[in-house]
N, C-alpha and C positions, 0 to 999 in steps of 0.2 A: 396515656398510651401504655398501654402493656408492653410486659419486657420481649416478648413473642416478636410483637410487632416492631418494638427497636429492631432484633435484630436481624428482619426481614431487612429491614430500610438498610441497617448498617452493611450488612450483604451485599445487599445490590449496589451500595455504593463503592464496595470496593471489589464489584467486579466492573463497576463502570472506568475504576480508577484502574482498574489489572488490563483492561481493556487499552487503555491510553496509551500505558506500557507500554503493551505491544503494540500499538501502529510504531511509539516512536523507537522501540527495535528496531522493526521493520524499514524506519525510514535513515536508521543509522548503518543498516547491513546496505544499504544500496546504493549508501553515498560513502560507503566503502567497499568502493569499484564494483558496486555488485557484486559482491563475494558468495561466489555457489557453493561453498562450503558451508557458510553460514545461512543462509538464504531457508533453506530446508528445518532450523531449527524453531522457527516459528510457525510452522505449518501443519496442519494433523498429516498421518502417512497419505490419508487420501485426499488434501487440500487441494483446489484451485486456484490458480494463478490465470486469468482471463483477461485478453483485452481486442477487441478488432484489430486493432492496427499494430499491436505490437507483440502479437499470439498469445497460445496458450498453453498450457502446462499443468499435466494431472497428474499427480501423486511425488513424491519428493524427488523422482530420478527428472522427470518430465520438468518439473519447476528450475532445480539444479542447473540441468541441459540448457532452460531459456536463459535463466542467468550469465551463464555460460556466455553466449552470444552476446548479452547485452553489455558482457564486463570488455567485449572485444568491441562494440560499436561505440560503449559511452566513456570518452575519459573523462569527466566530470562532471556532477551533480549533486545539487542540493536541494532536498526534500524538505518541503515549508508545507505542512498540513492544517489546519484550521478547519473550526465549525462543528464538530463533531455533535452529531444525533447519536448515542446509542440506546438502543433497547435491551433487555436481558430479560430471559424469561428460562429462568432454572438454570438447566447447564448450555443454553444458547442462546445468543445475540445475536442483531445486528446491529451496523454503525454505517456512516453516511459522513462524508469528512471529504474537504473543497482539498487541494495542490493548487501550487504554485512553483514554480521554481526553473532556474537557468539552468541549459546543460550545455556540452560542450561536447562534441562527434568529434572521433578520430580520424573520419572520411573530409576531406576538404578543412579541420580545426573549426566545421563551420558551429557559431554557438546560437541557442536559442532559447526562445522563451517558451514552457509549457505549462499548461494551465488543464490541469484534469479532475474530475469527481470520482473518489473510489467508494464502492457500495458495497461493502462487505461481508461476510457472514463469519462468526465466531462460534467454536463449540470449546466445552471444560472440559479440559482429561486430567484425569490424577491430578486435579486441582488445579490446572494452567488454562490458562488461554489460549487457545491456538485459532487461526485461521485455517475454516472450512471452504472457505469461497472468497476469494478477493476479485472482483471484477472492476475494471477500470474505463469509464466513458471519458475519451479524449475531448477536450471543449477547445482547445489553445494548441497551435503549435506553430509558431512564426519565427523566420530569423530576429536576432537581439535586434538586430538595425536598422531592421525594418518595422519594429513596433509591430501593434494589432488591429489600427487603424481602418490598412485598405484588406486585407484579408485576416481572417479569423484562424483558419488552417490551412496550413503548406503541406506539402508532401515533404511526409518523414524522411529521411535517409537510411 
């Protein structure tokens, strides 16, 4: 193989690897409190933050804002990601990455289980990685004690 072509391969692996990073940023800003301070540093200015059920939020004020909320509904949670597919093609990606994880509402203490697919899209700025699009399909969301058994998804709080 020509040196060209190493450094193509080595490239793309460590924007696969720059990519990892940032989900698991991502998944340490939000299992710390959701922090809307921090929340906006992974984000390009015009990112997406999307979800049906849990809204959406365009560019860093909007993202910030929903965090906001979320750091008042959620007092606990832990981000378990797995699986990741990414792609890269120049200065943009995507990736494809399963959730798992308990959380715990402030409303009622009630805790649960949720289990979602984020679909992501990535672009490089000034050498980083940011998220252009984070979009979130909810698959799970049961109380802990009731298991997943007799229903798949409860209504949020």
């Amino acid at each position: 193989m020509d040196l060209e072509g190493i450094e193509r391969r080595l490239t793309r692996l460590e924007d696969i690897e720059a990519i990892k990073q940032l989900k698991a940023r991502y998944c340490e800003i939000c299992d710390d409190d959701h922090n809307p301070e921090r929340i906006t540093s992974v984000f390009a200015e015009d990112g997406v933050w999307e979800s049906k059920e849990f809204g959406t939020g365009r560019g860093h004020a909007e993202v910030r804002k929903l965090f906001q909320g979320f750091q008042k509904m959620i007092e606990f949670s832990q981000h378990n990601v797995m699986n990741p597919i990414i792609e890269v093609h120049g200065d943009r990606a995507t990736g494809e990455w399963y959730f798992m994880g308990p959380f715990k509402f402030r409303q009622g203490q009630e805790a649960r289980w949720i289990a979602l697919q984020y679909k992501d899209e990535y672009v490089k700025l000034n050498g980083q990685w940011k998220y252009k699009h984070l979009r979130i399909n909810l698959r799970l969301s049961v109380p802990y004690d009731q298991g997943w058994a007799k229903q798949q998804i409860a209504a949020l709080k």
